[in-house]
N, C-alpha and C positions, 0 to 999 in steps of 0.2 A: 504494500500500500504506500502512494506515495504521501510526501509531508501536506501534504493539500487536501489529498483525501481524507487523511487523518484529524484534517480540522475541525469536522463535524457538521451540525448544519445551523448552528447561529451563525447570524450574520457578521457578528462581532469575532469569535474565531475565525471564521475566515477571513478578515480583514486582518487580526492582529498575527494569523500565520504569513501572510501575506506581506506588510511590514517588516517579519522578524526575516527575510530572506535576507536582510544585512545583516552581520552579527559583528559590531564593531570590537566587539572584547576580542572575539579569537580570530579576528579579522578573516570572517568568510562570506561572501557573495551568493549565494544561490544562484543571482540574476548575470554572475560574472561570464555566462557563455553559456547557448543554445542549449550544451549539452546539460550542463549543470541544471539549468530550467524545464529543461524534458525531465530529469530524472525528480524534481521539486515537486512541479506540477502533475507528473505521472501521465501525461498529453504529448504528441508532437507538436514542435515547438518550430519559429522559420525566426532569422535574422530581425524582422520585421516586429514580430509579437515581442522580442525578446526586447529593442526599442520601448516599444508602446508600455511592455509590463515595467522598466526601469520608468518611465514618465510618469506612472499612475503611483509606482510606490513615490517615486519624490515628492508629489504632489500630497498624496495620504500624510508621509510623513512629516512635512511640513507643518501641514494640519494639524495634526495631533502633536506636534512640537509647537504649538502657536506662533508659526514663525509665518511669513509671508510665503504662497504658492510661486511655483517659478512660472515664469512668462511662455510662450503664450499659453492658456486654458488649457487643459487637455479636453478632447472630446471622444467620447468612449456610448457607440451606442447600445442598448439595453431595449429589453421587452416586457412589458405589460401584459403579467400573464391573469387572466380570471377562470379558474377552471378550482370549482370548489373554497375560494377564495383566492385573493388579489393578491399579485406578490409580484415581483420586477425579477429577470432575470438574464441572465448573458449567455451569449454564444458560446465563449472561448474564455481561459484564465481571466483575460484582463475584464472581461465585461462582467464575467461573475465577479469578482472583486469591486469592481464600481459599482454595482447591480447591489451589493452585499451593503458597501458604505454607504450610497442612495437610501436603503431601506432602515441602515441603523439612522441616516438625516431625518429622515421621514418619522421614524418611532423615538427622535431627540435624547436617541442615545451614543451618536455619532462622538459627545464631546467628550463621553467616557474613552474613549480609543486615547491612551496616552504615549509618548516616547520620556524615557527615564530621564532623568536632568544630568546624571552625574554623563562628564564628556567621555569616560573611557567602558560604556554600556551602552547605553542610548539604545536600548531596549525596549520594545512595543508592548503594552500592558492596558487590561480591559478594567477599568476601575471601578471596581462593586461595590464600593463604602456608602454606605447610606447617604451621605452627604456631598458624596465626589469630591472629596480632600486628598485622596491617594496621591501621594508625589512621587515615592519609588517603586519600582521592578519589585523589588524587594527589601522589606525593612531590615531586615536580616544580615543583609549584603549591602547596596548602595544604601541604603536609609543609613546603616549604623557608619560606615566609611563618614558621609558626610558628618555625624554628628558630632564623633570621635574629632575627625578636620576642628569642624567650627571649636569642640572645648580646646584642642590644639592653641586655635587660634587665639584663644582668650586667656591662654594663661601660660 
C-alpha cells in the first residue's frame, strides 16, 4: 500500500500526508522525482503531475504556514460529485488533494492543517485541540526543544 493510500479517507489526512512529502529533518523529498512520487502516491506519475503536485504542496504549505501563497494561483480542476451525498472530488493525486483541502475550506477546518514552527521540522500536523492552540508537531519533541531554548535564553 502506498503512503497515500495509507492516508485514509478524511480529508485532512490526506492533505497533511500530502504536505509531509517534504520531511525537512531527515531531509527527504517524496516529490524529489517521478519515480519517488509513483512509489508515494502508488499511481503512474509523468514529468508534468510531478510539476503540478510540487505547486499544490507549496501553495498548501504556505497556507498552513501562514505565510503568503506563491505567485501565480495554482488552478487545479475538481468535480462535484452528488451520488448519495455531495462531496468534491479529483481525477488524479493533485486534484484529490485540492479536492480534499476544498472540502476541509468548505467544513472551516482547513485552518487546523498546520506546519510546525521550529525551522529544522517544519512538519505538517492536523490540530485537534478544542481551541486550535496547537503550535507543535509534537510537544514532546519541538514543543519541549523550544521551551528548554526560550528558559536557555532567560537565564
Amino acid at each position: 500500500m502506498s503512503a497515500y493510500a495509507a492516508a485514509g479517507t478524511d480529508p485532512a489526512d490526506r492533505v497533511v500526508a500530502f504536505l509531509n512529502t517534504l520531511d525537512v529533518e531527515d531531509d527527504v523529498d517524496a516529490l524529489g522525482s517521478v519515480d519517488e512520487y509513483v512509489a508515494w502516491s502508488g499511481q503512474d506519475q509523468t514529468r508534468t503531475t510531478l510539476a503540478r503536485a510540487r505547486r499544490l504542496r507549496d501553495h498548501l504549505r504556505a497556507a498552513a504556514a501562514g505565510e503568503a501563497t506563491p505567485a501565480p494561483p495554482l488552478r487545479v480542476e475538481v468535480e462535484v460529485v452528488v451520488d448519495g451525498g455531495a462531496g468534491i472530488v479529483g481525477t488524479d493525486v493533485v486534484a484529490e488533494v485540492a479536492a480534499a483541502a476544498a472540502t476541509l475550506a468548505i467544513e472551516g477546518r482547513l485552518g487546523r492543517v498546520k506546519i510546525c514552527p521550529a525551522d529544522d521540522c517544519r512538519w505538517a500536523f492536523y490540530d485537534r485541540s478544542k481551541n486550535q492552540s496547537r503550535q507543535w508537531c509534537s510537544m514532546k519533541v519541538c514543543g519541549n526543544r523550544a521551551k528548554v531554548r526560550t528558559h536557555r535564553e532567560r537565564h
